[in-house]
C-alpha positions in Angstrom: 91.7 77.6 107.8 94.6 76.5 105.6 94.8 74.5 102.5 97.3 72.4 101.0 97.3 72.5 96.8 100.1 70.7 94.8 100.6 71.5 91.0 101.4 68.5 88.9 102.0 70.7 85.6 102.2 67.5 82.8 99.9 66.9 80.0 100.3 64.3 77.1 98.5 67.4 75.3 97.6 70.8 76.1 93.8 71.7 75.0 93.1 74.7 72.7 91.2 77.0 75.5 94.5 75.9 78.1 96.7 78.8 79.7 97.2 76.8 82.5 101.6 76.1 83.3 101.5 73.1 81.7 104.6 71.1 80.3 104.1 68.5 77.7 105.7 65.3 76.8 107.8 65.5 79.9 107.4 61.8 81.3 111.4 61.2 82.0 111.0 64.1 84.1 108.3 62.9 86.5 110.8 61.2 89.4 113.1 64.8 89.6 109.9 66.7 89.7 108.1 64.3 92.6 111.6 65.0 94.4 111.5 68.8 93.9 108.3 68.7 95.7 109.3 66.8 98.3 112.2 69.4 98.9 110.2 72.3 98.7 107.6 70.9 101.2 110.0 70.5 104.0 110.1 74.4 104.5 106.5 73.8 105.4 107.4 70.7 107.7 104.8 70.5 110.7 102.1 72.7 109.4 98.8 71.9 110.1 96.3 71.8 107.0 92.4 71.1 106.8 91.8 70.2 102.6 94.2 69.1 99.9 94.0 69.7 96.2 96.5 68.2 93.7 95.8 69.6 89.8 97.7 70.1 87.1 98.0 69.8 84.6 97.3 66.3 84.4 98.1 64.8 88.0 96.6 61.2 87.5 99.9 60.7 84.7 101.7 60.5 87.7 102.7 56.1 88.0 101.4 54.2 91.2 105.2 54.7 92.4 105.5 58.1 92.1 101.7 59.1 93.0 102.7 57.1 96.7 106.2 58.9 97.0 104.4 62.4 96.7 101.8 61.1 99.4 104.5 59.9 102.0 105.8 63.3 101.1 102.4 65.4 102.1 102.2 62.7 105.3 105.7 63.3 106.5 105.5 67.5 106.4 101.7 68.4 106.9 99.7 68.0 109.7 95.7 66.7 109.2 92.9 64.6 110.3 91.8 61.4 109.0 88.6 62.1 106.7 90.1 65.8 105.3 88.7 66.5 102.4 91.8 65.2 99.4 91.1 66.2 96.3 92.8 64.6 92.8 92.1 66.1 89.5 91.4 63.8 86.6 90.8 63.7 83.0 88.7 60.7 81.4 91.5 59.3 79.1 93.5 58.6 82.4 90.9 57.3 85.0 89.8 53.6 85.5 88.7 51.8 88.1 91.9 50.3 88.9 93.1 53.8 89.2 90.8 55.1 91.2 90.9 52.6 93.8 94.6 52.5 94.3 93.8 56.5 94.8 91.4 56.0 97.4 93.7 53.4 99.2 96.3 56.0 99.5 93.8 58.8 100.9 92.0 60.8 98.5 88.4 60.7 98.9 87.4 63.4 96.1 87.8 63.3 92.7 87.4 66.1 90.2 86.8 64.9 86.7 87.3 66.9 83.7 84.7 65.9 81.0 83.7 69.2 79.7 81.3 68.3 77.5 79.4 64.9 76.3 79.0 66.0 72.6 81.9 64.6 70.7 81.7 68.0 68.3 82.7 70.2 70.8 85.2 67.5 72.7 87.2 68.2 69.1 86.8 71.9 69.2 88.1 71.9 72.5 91.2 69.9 71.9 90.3 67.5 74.7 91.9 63.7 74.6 88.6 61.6 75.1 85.4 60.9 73.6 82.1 60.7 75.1 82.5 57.1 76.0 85.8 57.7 77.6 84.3 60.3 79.9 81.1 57.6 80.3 83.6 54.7 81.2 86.0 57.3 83.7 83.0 58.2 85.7 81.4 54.8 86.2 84.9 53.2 87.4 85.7 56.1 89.6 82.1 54.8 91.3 82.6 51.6 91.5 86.6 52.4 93.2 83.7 53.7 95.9 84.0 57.5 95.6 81.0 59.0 97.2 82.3 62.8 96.1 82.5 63.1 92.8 82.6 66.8 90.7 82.2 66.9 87.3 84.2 69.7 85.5 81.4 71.4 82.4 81.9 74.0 79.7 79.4 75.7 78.1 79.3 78.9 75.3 80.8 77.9 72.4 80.9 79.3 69.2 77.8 78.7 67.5 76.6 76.0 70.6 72.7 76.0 70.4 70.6 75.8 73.9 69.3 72.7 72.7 72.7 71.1 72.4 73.7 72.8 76.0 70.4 71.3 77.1 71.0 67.9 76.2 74.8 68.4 77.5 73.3 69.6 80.8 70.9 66.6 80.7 73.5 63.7 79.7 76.1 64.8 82.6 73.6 65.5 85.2 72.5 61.3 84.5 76.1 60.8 86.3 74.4 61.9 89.4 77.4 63.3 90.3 77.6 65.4 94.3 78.9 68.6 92.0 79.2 70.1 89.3 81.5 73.1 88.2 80.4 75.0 85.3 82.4 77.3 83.4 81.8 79.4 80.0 84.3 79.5 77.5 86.9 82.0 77.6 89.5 82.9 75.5 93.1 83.6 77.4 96.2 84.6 76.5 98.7 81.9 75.7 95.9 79.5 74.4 95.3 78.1 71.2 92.1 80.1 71.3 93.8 83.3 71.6 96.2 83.1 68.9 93.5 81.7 66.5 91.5 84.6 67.7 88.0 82.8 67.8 84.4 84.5 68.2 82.3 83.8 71.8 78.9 84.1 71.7 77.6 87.5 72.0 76.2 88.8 75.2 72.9 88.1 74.9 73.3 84.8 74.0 75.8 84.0 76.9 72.9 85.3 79.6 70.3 83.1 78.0 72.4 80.3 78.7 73.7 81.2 81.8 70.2 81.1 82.6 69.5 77.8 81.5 72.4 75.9 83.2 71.4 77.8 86.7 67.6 76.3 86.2 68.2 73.0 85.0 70.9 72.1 87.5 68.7 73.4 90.2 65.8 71.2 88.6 68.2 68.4 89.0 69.0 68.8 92.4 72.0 70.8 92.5 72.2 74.1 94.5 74.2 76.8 93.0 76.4 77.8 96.2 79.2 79.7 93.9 79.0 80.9 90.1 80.2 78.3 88.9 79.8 75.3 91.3 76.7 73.8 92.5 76.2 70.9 94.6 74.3 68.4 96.4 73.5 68.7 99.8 76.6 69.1 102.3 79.5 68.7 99.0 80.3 71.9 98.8 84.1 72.2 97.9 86.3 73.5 101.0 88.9 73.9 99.0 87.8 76.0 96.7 85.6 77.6 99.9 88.3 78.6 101.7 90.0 80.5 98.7 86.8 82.4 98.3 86.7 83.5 101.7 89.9 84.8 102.1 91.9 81.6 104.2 95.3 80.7 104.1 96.7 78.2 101.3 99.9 76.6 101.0 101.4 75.9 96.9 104.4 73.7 96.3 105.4 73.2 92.4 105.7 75.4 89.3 103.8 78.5 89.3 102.3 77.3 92.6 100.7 80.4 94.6 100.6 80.8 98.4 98.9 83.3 100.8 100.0 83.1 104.9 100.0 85.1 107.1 98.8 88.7 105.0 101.5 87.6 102.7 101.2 86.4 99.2 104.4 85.0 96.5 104.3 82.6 94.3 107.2 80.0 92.6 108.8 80.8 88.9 106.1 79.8 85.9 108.8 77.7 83.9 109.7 74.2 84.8 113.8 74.1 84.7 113.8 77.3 86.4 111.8 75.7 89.4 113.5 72.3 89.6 117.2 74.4 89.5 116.0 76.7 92.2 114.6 74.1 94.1 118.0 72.1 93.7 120.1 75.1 94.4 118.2 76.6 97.8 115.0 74.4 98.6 112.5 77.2 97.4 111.3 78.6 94.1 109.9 81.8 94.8 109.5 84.3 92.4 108.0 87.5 93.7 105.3 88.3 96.5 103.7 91.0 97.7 102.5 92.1 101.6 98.3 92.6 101.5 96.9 96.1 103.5 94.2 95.4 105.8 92.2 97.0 102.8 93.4 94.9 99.8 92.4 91.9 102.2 89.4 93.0 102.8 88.5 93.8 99.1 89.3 91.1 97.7 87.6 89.1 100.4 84.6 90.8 99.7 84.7 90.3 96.0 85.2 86.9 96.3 82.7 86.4 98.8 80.4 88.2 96.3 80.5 85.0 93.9 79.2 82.9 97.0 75.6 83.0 96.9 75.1 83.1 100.9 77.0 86.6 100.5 79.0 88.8 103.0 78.5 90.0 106.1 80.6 93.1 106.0 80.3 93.5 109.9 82.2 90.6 110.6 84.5 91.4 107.4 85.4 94.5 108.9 86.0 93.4 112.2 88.4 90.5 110.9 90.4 93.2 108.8 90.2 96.0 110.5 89.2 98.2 107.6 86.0 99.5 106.8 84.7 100.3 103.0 85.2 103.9 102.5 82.5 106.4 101.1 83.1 106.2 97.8 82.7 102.1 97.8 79.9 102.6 100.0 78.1 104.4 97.4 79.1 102.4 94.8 77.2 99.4 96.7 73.9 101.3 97.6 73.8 102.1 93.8 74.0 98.5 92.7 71.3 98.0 95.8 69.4 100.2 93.8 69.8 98.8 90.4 68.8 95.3 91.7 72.5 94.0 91.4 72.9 93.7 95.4 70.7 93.6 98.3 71.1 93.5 101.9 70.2 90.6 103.9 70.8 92.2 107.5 74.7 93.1 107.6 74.8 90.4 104.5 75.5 91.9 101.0 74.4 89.3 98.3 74.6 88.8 94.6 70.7 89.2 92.9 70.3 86.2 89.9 70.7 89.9 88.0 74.3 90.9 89.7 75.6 86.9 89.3 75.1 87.5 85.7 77.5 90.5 85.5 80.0 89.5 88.6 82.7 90.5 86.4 81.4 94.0 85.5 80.3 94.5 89.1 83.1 93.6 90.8 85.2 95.8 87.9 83.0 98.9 89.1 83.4 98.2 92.9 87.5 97.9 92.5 
């Protein structure tokens, strides 16, 4: 499988807990950038793809004009069926019904909607550009433009965030009924406001209880937790997102855009003017790459496939690859069997509720 993903890097503002390539203020620059695209997707030209995914950034800045030149530009190059899954990312400042039904007109038939949080406390503290009834209003038109696939971004672990606020949070955006919901915690990266401020996270403790309490109250309310962060109604899984996680091939056009084909992975310069000049001066902006071992494949395949809560069966994984885990890695995995972090389901090696909670420490130790 192969993906498609666009980055459309401008923001009116960039949020305090953003270290996303993002370039703000930069709206006499939208036309160029639209035609940068355009010329750095004609190396792809004829290249069959199965899901789409345009974020930023803030893609939905992006005029009716320019939103329709990049999609001639992804229907001239790529190859696809009618009813692939075409997803725009949103934020609630930008998103109307008018919008949204131009979008859907033009092909996209998921949205992703960054609301984050209801509470308007913690919409300051992140920086965001809405309000609660902005988010309210963005949902409700994106409905009635007729989307029937609708995720709902949602942070969680804050500073000094209560479980009863998360739990009213968690109650509020689960009333948009949404078909998914992605649920991060807060955390603090380098070249964010965050960072530089140096803020305090919850401690441990704290950040399991709630864990906890997002997993059982979206599963109360219908959702199935398919990924660590992303649950979903029946059959809205993102394949997108699904086909990263199990190792596929993707395709990234724009600034800091990534791409893996063929065993091979490189990725485009992270700074705006250095991408449009390269683009202008040879047609590609590639900065570096790397060629993946059968072994790195398979590892990070695994890993991945570890946050997915059907698991990995690492008989097929190693016939795919090639490569089989050695002894030392082998161990490593009966031992988090044994400590209630893994188990086998057949040749399937699954995450416990235990082992989701500390992915990052397990997969750390497996590496």
């Amino acid at each position: 499988m192969r993906s498609l993903y666009i980055h459309v890097p401008f923001c009116d503002r960039k949020c305090f807990y953003c270290s996303f390539i993002v370039s703000i203020g930069q709206r006499p620059l939208f036309n160029s950038y639209i035609d940068a695209l355009t010329k750095e997707a004609r190396q792809y030209k004829g290249a069959t793809i199965e899901t789409i995914y345009i974020g930023g950034g803030t893609p939905t800045l992006l005029e009716r004009v320019q939103m329709e030149k990049l999609f001639v530009m992804i229907r001239e190059n790529f190859h696809f069926s009618d009813g692939i899954e075409w997803t725009m990312e949103a934020n609630p400042e930008g998103m109307n019904a008018r919008k949204a039904r131009w979008l859907k007109e033009m092909g996209v038939n998921r949205i992703s909607l960054g609301v984050q949080t209801l509470n308007e406390k913690y919409l300051t503290y992140l920086g965001r550009n809405h309000n609660r009834q902005k988010a309210l209003e963005a949902f409700d038109g994106t409905r009635e433009a007729g989307f029937k696939n609708i995720n709902v971004d949602m942070m969680f672990g804050f500073a000094d965030q209560t479980s009863d606020e998360l739990r009213k949070d968690l109650e509020e955006i689960t009333r948009f009924n949404s078909e998914h919901i992605s649920v991060y915690s807060l955390s603090v990266e380098e070249n964010s406001r965050f960072y530089a401020k140096k803020i305090s996270l919850p401690d441990d403790p704290i950040q399991t209880d709630q864990c906890l309490l997002v997993m059982k109250t979206l599963e109360e309310k219908g959702f199935a937790q398919y990924e660590i962060s992303n649950f979903s109604k029946p059959g809205k899984m993102s394949q997108h997102n699904r086909n990263y996680w199990t190792g596929g091939e993707y395709i990234g056009l724009g600034v800091g855009a990534h791409s893996h084909i063929h065993g091979k992975r490189f990725w485009n310069v992270p700074r705006l003017n250095k991408y449009m000049a390269h683009i202008q001066e040879k047609g590609s902006a590639v900065e570096s790459f790397e060629l993946l071992t059968g072994e790195q494949r398979m590892i990070e395949t695994l890993l991945f496939g570890l946050r997915m809560n059907a698991g990995v069966d690492l008989n097929k994984l190693e016939q795919r690859f090639h490569w089989s885990l050695d002894g030392e890695r082998r161990r490593r995995v009966n031992a988090f069997v044994q400590e209630g972090l893994l188990v086998w389901d057949g040749a399937v090696l699954k995450t416990t509720q235990q082992g989701r909670l500390l992915l990052d420490e397990l997969c750390a130790r497996l590496i």
